[in-house]
C-alpha positions as CSV (number, residue, x, y, z in Angstrom):
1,X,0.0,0.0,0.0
2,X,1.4,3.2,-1.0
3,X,1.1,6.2,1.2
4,X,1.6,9.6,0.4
5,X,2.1,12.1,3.6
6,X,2.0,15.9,2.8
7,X,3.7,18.3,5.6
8,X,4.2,22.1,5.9
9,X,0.6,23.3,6.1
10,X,-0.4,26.0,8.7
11,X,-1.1,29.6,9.0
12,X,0.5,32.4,6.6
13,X,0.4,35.9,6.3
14,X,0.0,37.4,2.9
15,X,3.3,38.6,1.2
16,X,5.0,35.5,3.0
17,X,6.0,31.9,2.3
18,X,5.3,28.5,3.5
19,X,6.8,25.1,1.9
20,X,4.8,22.0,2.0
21,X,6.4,18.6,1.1
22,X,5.0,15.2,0.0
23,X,7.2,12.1,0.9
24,X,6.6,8.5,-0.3
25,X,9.0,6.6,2.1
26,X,7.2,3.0,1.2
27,X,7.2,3.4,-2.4
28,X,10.3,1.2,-4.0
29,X,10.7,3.3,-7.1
30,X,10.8,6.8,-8.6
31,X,7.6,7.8,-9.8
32,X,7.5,10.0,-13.1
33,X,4.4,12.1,-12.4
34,X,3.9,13.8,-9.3
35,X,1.2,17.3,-8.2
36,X,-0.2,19.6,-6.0
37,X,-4.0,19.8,-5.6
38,X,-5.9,22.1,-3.7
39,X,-9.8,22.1,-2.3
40,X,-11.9,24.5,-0.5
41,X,-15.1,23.3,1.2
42,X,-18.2,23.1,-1.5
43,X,-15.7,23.3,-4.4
44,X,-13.8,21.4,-6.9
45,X,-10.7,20.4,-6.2
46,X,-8.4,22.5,-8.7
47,X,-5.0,21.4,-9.9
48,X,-2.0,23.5,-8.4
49,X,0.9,22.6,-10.0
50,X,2.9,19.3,-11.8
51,X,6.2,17.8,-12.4
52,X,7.7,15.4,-14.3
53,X,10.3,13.0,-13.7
54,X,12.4,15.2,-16.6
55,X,11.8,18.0,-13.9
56,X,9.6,20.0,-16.3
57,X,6.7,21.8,-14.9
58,X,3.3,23.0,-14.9
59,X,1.3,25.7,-12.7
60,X,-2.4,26.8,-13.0
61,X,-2.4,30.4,-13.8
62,X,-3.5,31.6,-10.5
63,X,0.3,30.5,-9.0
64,X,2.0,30.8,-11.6
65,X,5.3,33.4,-10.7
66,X,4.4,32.7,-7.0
67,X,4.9,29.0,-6.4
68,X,7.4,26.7,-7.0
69,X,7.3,23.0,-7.5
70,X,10.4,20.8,-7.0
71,X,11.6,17.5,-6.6
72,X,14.3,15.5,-4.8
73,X,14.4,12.1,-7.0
74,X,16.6,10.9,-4.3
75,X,14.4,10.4,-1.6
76,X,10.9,10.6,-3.6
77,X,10.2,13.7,-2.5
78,X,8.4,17.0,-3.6
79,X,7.7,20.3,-2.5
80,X,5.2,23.2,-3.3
81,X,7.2,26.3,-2.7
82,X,4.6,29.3,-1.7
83,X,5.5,32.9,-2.3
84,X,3.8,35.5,-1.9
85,X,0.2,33.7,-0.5
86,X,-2.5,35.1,-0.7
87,X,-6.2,34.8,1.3
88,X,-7.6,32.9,-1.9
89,X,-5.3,30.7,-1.3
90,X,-6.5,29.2,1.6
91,X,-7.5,25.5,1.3
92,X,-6.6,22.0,1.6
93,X,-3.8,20.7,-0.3
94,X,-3.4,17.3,-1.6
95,X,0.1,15.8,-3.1
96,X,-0.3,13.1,-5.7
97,X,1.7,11.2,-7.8
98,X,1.8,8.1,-10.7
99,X,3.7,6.2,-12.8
100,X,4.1,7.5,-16.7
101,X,5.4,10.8,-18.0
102,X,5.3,12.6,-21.0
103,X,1.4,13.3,-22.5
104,X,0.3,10.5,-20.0
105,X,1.7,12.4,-17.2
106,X,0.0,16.3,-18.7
107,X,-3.3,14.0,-19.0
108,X,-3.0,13.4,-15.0
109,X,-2.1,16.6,-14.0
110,X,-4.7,18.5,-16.0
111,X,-7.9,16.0,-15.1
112,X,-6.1,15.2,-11.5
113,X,-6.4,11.1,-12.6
114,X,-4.2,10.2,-10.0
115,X,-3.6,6.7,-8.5
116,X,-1.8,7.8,-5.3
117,X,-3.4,10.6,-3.2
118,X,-2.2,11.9,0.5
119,X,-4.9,12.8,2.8
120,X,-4.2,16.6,2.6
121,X,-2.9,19.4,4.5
122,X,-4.9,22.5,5.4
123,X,-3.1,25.9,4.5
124,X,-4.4,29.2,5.7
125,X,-3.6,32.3,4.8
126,X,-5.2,35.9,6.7
């Protein structure tokens, strides 16, 4: 069984920064496809940010120039760099991650088809 376990989440002031991290410490290999998800109550969950196992990127247009997605292949690791929050930020946000890159991999990140799914971390931001 594969677990994903966000951390990072808490309170943040506009104008500052807060990282979260998603570690897979049970999962053998590397996986190629990994995200950020967020959800506020009584809405969709909308799709954050993405990266690829070739370490490109993708960002809705709401973050985009404000947060930064990484990875450390090493240790099957990834982060969600946030700059610059603001109070429409505020939600809960959910790692994910798969197997496949390439189109496969912009297919999961823009319909959020994920097979592995952490149970979220709330971020707040006032």
């Amino acid at each position: 069984h594969v677990q994903l376990v966000e951390s990072g989440g808490g309170s943040a002031q506009p104008g500052g920064s807060l990282t979260l991290s998603c570690a897979s410490p049970d999962y053998a290999y590397e996986f190629d496809c990994m995200g950020w998800f967020r959800q506020v109550p009584g809405k969709e969950r909308e799709r954050v940010a993405g990266i690829e196992s070739d370490g490109s990127t993708s960002y809705a247009d709401s973050v985009k120039g404000r947060f930064t997605i990484s990875r450390d292949s090493g240790s099957n690791t990834w982060y969600l760099q946030m700059n610059s929050p603001r109070p429409e930020d505020t939600a809960m946000y959910f790692c994910a991650a798969d197997t496949g890159s390439g189109p496969q991999c912009y297919e999961r990140i823009r319909g959020g088809n994920f097979e592995y799914w952490g149970r979220g971390t709330q971020v707040t931001v006032s």
